[in-house]
N, C-alpha and C positions, 0 to 999 in steps of 0.2 A: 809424309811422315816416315815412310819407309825408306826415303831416301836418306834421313838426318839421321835413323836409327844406325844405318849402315857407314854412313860416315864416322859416326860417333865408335862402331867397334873398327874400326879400319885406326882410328886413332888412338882406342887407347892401345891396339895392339902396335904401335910406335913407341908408345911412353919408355918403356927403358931404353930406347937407343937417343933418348931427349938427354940432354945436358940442362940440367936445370938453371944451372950460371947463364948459359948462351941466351935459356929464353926467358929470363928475367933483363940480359940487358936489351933485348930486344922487345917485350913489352914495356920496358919503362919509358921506351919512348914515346906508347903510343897516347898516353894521357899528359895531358898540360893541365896542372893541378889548379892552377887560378883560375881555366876557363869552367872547370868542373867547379870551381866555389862559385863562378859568377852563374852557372848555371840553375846552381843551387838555390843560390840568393834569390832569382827571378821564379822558380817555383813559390818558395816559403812568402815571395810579396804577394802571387797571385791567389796564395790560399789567406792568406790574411784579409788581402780587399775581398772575399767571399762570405756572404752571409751565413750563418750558422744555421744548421738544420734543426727544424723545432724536436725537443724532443719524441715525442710520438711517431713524427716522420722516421726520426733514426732507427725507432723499436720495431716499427714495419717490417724496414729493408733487414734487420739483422735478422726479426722474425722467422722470414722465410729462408734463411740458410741452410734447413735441413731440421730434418725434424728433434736431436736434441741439443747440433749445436747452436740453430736460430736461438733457443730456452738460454742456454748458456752466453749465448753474445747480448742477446737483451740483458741479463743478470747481469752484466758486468758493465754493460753503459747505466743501468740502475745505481748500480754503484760509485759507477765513477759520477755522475748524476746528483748523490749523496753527499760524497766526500768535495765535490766541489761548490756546492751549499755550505755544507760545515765551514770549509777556509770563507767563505765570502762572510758567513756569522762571524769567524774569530775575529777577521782582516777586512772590512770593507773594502773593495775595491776604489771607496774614494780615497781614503787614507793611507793607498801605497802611493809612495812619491813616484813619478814620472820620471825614469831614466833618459835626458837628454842623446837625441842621437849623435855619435862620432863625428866630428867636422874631419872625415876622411880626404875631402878635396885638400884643404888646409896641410891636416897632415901631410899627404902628397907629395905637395910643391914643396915644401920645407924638411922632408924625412932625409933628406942628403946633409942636412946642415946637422942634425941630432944622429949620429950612431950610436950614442949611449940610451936607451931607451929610457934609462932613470931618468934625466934632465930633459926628458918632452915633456913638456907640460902646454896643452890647449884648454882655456876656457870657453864653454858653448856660450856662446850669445844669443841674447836673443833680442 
């Protein structure tokens, strides 16, 4: 830890001799922004195929956070707890229609043929 500490003042006592231009074009290489979406995408599937923590489980672990912000992290998944009962009262969840997913293969093979985004049109089949 005392080694990162000392790194960290060694560096910022560099920062005004940094050109901010030079190291912007040299960090923009270091990210490839589709494989950070793709990367994204494979977290948000793995939390979705994950079962939901019963409530009382959740009020536990926030429980013990400390003694007033656990009080405080419970209150607010209470609530949020609350307010997600009331939308389910207003909106059943059987009666929101299913958004079909993207036939993005489809798109794919064909988005060379469409560069006006207006005139793609795919219908999901099913």
């Amino acid at each position: 830890m005392v080694d990162l500490i000392d790194k960290i003042r060694e560096a910022v006592k560099r920062l005004p001799s940094v050109d901010p231009w030079k190291m912007h074009e040299e960090v923009k290489h270091c990210y490839d922004w589709n494989d950070v979406a793709e990367r994204t995408e494979k977290v948000y599937d793995r939390i979705i195929r994950e079962e939901p923590w019963p409530l009382l489980d959740r009020l536990r672990r926030h429980y013990g956070c400390g003694p007033w912000a656990g009080k405080l992290f419970c209150m607010i998944v209470v609530l949020g707890f609350f307010v997600w009962q009331f939308l389910e009262w207003i909106s059943p969840r059987e009666e929101i229609e299913i958004v079909p997913d993207f036939p993005f293969e489809e798109w794919r093979r064909t988005k060379d043929k469409y560069k006006d985004r207006e005139n793609f049109k795919i219908y999901h089949k099913k």
